[in-house]
C-alpha positions in Angstrom: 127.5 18.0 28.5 124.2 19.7 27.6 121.4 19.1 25.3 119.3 23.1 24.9 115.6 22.5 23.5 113.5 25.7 23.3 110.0 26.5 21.2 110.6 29.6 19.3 107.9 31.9 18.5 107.8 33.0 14.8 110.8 35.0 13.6 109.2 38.2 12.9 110.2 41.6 14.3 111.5 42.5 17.3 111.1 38.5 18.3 113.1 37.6 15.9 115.9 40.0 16.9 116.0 39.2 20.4 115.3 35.0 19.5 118.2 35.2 17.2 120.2 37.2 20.1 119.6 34.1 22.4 120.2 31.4 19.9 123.1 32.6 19.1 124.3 33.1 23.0 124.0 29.3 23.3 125.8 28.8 20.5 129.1 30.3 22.2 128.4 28.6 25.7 131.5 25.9 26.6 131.8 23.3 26.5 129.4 23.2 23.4 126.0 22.5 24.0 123.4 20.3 21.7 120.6 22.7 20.8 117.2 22.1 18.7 114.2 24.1 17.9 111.1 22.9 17.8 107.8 23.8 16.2 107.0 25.6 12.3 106.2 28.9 13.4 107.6 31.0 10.0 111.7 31.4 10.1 112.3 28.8 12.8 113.4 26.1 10.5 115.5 29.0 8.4 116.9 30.4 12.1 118.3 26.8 12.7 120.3 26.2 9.3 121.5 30.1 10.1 122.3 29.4 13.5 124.1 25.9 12.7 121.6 24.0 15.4 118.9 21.5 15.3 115.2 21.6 14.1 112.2 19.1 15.4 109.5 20.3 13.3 106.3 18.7 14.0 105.2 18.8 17.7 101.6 17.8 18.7 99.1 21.1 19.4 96.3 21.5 21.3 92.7 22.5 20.0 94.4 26.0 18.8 97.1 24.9 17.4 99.4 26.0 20.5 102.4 23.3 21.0 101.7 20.4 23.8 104.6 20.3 26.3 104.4 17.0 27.1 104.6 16.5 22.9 108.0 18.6 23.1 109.3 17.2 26.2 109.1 13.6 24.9 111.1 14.1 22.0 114.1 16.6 23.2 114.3 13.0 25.7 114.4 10.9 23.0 116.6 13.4 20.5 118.9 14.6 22.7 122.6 13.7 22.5 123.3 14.3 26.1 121.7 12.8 29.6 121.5 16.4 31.1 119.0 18.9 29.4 117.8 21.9 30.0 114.5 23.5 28.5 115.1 27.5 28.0 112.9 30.4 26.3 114.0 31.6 23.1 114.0 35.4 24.3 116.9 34.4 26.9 120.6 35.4 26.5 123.0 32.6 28.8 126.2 33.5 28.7 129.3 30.9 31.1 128.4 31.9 34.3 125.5 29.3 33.3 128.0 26.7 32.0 130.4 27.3 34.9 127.0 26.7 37.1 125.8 23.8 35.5 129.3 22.0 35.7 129.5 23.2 39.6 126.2 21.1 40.6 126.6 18.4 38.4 129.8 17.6 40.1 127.9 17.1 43.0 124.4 16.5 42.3 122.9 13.6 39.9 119.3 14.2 40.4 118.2 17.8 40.5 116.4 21.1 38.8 118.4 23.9 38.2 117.0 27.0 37.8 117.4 30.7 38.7 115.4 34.0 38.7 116.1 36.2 34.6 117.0 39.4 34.4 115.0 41.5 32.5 116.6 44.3 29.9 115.5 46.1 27.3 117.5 44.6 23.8 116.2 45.9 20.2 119.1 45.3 18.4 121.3 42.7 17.2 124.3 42.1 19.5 127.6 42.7 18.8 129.3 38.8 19.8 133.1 40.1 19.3 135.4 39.5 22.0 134.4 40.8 25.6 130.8 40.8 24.6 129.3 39.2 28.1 131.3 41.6 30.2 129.5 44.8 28.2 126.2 42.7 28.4 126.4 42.7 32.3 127.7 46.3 32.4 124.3 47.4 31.1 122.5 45.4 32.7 123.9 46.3 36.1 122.8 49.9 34.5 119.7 49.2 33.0 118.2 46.2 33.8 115.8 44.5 36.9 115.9 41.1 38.5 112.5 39.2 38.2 110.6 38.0 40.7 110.8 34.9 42.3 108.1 33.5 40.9 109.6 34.1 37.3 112.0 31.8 35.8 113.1 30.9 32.6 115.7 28.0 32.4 115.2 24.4 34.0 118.3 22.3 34.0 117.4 18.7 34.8 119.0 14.9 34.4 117.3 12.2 31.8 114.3 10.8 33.2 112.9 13.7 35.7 110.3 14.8 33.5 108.9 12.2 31.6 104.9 11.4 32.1 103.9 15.2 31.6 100.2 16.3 31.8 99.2 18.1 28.2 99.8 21.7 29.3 99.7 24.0 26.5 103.2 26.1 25.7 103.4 29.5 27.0 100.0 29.8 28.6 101.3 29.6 32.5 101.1 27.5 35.4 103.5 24.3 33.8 106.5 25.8 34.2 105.6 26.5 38.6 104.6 22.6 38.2 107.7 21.6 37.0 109.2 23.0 40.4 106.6 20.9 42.5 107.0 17.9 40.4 111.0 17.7 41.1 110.4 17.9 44.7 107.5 15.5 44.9 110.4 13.2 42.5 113.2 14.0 45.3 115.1 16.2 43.6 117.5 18.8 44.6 115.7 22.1 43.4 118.7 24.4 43.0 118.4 28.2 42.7 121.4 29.5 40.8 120.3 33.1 41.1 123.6 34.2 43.2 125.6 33.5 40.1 124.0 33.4 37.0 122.9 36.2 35.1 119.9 34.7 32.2 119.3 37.9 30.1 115.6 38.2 29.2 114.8 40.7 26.6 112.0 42.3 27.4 109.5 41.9 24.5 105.4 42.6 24.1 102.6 39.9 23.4 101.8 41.0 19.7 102.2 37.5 19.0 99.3 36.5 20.7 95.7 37.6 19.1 94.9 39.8 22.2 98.0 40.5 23.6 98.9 39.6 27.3 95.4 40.0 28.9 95.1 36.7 25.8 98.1 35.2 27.1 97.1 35.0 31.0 93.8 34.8 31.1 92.3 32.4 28.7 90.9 29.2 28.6 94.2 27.5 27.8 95.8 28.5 31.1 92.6 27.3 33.5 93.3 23.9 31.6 96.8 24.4 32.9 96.4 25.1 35.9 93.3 22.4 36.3 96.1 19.7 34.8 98.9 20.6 37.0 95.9 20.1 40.5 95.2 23.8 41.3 97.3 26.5 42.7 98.5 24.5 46.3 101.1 22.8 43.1 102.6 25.9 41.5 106.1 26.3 43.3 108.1 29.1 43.1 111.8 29.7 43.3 111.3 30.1 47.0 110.5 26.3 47.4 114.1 25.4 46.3 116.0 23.1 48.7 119.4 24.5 48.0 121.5 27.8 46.6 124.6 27.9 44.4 126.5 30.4 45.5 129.9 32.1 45.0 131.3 29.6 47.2 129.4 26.3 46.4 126.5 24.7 47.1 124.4 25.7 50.5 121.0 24.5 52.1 118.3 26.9 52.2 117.0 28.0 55.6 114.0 30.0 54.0 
């Protein structure tokens, strides 16, 4: 049904605890979903053959090295075994509710974005995947954790052939992923928010992986090329610029 692509940091750490944690999530998701890895950063090629999934290694980089997303984009097209994928981050738990979700709109919908607002949680450990593990994950989260904001989102689920002629943006460095959004409208897509009823788990983690930490991560010169590529600010959307809501009881318009 579902083809996962994601560009894992390196495997070091507390990353590698809480990358493993979410790999390992969409491993259990049914029906079974395709899912590859992409990049070298050190353990990812080791994390695939442990985690039984798929590893792209070579992905074109920009000036420092930082993977293109056009670069990955292309190939999860051209690799993936289903016509439905959906680019997540590697720090995010899914559990069914998503694969419930997923199957809801693409009984109805053929061309579409699917995404919702994460959860955030604190998750230092390995988890426990024995039986009844989502239901004790979304008892502490309903204890401990935080809904992001609406301008946060960390999952887009999207039909063959949306996003195909990408701009160059640079992984994790901001602004693509709000382009994304405005790119699917300006396509006439149905931009779904699955908020109401999926629960993505993101594990709240630092930015030791980048040189100079998050000020490095927002503010450098690799996110004003970003945001210069994707035509300035007026063509970040957020979740609020969806056109409909999946809900408990199916599909509604948005009157927001």
């Amino acid at each position: 049904m579902l083809t996962l692509f994601t560009i894992p940091k390196a495997f070091d750490g507390n990353v590698g605890v809480i990358q493993r944690n979410a790999i390992k999530s969409w491993t259990l998701l049914r029906p079974e979903c395709d899912i590859i890895l992409f990049g070298n950063d050190p353990g990812t090629a080791e994390a695939a053959e442990e985690l039984g999934v798929r590893h792209i290694r070579d992905v074109a980089g920009k000036e420092y090295g930082t993977p293109r997303v056009d670069s990955v984009y292309y190939q999860a097209e051209e690799a993936a075994q289903h016509d439905l994928l959906c680019h997540v981050n590697a720090d995010i738990i899914l559990m069914n509710d998503f694969s419930s979700a997923v199957e809801n709109v693409l009984s109805q919908r053929k061309w579409f974005l699917l995404t919702g607002q994460m959860w955030n949680v604190d998750i230092e450990t390995p988890l426990n995947f024995s039986a009844g593990w989502e239901m004790k994950l979304k008892r502490h989260i309903a204890q401990h954790g935080e809904l992001g904001a609406r301008t946060g989102f960390d999952y887009l689920v999207f039909p063959r052939g949306l996003m195909v002629d990408l701009p160059p943006f640079t992984t994790g460095r901001t602004a693509y992923d709000q382009w994304f959004l405005y790119q699917a409208r300006k396509k006439k897509a149905t931009v779904i928010d699955a908020t109401p009823v999926v629960m993505d788990v993101h594990q709240n983690h630092d930015y030791s992986h980048h040189q100079v930490g998050n000020e490095g991560n927002w503010a450098n010169l690799e996110r004003q090329r970003n945001l210069e590529m994707a035509g300035g600010r007026q063509h970040l959307f957020i979740i609020k610029d969806r056109t409909e809501v999946l809900t408990p009881s199916g599909l509604r318009r948005t009157r927001d």
